[in-house]
C-alpha positions, 0 to 999 in steps of 0.5 A, a space after each residue: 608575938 615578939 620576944 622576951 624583952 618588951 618595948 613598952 618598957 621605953 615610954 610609949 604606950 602604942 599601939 606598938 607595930 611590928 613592921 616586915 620589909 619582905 625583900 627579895 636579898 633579906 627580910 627585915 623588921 623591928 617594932 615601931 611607935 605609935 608615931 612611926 619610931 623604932 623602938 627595936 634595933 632593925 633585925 634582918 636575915 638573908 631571905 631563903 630561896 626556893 621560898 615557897 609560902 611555908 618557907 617564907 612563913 617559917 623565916 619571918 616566925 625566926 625573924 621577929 624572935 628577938 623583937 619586943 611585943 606589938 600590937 599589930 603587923 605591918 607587911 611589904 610585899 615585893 609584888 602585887 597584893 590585894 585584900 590580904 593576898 599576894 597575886 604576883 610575887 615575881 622573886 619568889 615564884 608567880 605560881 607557888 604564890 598566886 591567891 596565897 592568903 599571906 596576911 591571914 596566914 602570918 596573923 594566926 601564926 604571930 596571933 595579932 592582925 596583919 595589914 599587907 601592902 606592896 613593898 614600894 607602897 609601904 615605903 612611900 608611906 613613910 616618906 611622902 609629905 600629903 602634896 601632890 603627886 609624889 611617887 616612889 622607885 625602889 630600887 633593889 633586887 629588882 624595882 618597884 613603884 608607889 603612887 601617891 595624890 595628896 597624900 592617898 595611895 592610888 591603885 597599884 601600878 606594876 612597872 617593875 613588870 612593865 617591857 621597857 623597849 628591848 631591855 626587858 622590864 624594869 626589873 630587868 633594866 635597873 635591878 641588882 642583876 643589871 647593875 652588876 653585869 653593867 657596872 656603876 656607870 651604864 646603870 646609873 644611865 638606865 636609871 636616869 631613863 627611868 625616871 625621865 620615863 617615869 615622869 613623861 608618864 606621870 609627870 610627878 611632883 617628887 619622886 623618891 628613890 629608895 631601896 638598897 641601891 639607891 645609894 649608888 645612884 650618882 646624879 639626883 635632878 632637882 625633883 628627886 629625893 634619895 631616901 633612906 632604906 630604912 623607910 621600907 620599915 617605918 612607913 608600917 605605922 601608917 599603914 594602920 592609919 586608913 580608917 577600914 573602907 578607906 584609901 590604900 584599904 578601900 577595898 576592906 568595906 563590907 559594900 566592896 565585897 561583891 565583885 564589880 563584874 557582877 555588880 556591873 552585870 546586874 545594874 544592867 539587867 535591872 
């Protein structure tokens, strides 16, 4: 529930958010303002690997020690999530991770609410400007994708796990492991793919770039933005922006709780 010192000493009354960027070389976090400031220096650790559910739980309880009090949690998850619950985690194990109630979990841990969203998501809420069709690439351990339609999360895409012709998948194609066995150059030509795939795809308006490596990314076309890392952990705040039932949380109305299978099946029988 944060540490000694408390943010609310600075001049903003909050609500005070804990933002988490779960990442698959470190996690990271600091508290942030109503209006999405950190009010906390950013703390990171190196992330523990094998990192079972118990593991991770145990890291993030270290990590946030030394962060002032908050009100609320904000969580990005490198993989697939839904409804609190993480379906994929390719970094850290698909079966040890699949189903497992991560924002449940961690809110009786630290004892205040937690919203859980995928990594690339968090981040294009702290980025995006509302206008059109803006997406976003991460790019780090592995890569990761957000799409957004004037300004609302659109359901999840996971690209990143996606075959991308006889390379693998994205993962495989520009992350950290392929920049490293490649070398600057050839990577920064897979990434220029990337996006040209990516766009023949979606035919974005923006696409912003982000994560640890996209620093290193050498030619930038006009509709390509390089963010800062950094919004991996600001864009928390918005995440407790959408009212419950609605946009990235639609899924959190009470109407929605019954499967659509099911639904569908007895419409059809009525």
């Amino acid at each position: 529930m944060g540490g000694k010192s408390t943010g609310k000493a600075k001049g903003d009354a909050g609500p005070h958010t804990l933002a988490i960027d779960i990442g698959g070389t470190g996690l990271k976090a600091s508290v942030l303002d109503k209006n999405g400031n950190m009010i906390a220096e950013e703390v990171r650790i190196d992330t523990p690997y094998p990192c079972p559910p118990k593991v991770m739980l145990e890291s993030l309880e270290k990590l946030v020690e030394p962060l002032p009090s908050y009100d609320r949690i904000s969580v990005g998850f490198p993989g697939v999530v839904g409804k609190g619950k993480v379906i994929t985690a390719p970094h850290f194990g698909n079966r040890v991770w699949c189903d497992f109630p991560l924002a449940d979990e961690l809110s009786k841990r630290l004892g205040r609410p937690v919203r859980l969203l995928n990594d690339a998501e968090v981040q294009g809420f702290g980025v995006i400007v509302g206008r059109g069709l803006e997406v976003v690439l991460t790019l780090g351990t592995g890569a990761g994708t957000a799409v957004f339609r004037e300004g609302e999360l659109m359901p999840h895409l996971e690209l990143a796990q996606h075959p991308i012709g006889k390379w693998g998948t994205y993962n495989d194609y520009v992350g950290d492991k392929a920049l490293k066995k490649k070398g600057k150059r050839k990577w920064n030509r897979r990434v220029e793919k990337t996006v040209a795939i990516l766009y023949s795809l979606l035919h974005f308006d923006v696409l912003y770039i982000g994560g640890g490596n996209a620093r290193k990314i050498e030619v930038v076309p006009d509709n390509v933005i390089i963010v800062p890392n950094e919004a991996g952990i600001t864009g928390g705040v918005k995440l407790w922006r959408a009212p419950r039932g609605q946009g990235a949380f639609a899924h959190e109305a009470a109407d929605r709780a019954a499967s659509p299978v099911a639904a569908t099946a007895e419409a059809v029988a009525s």
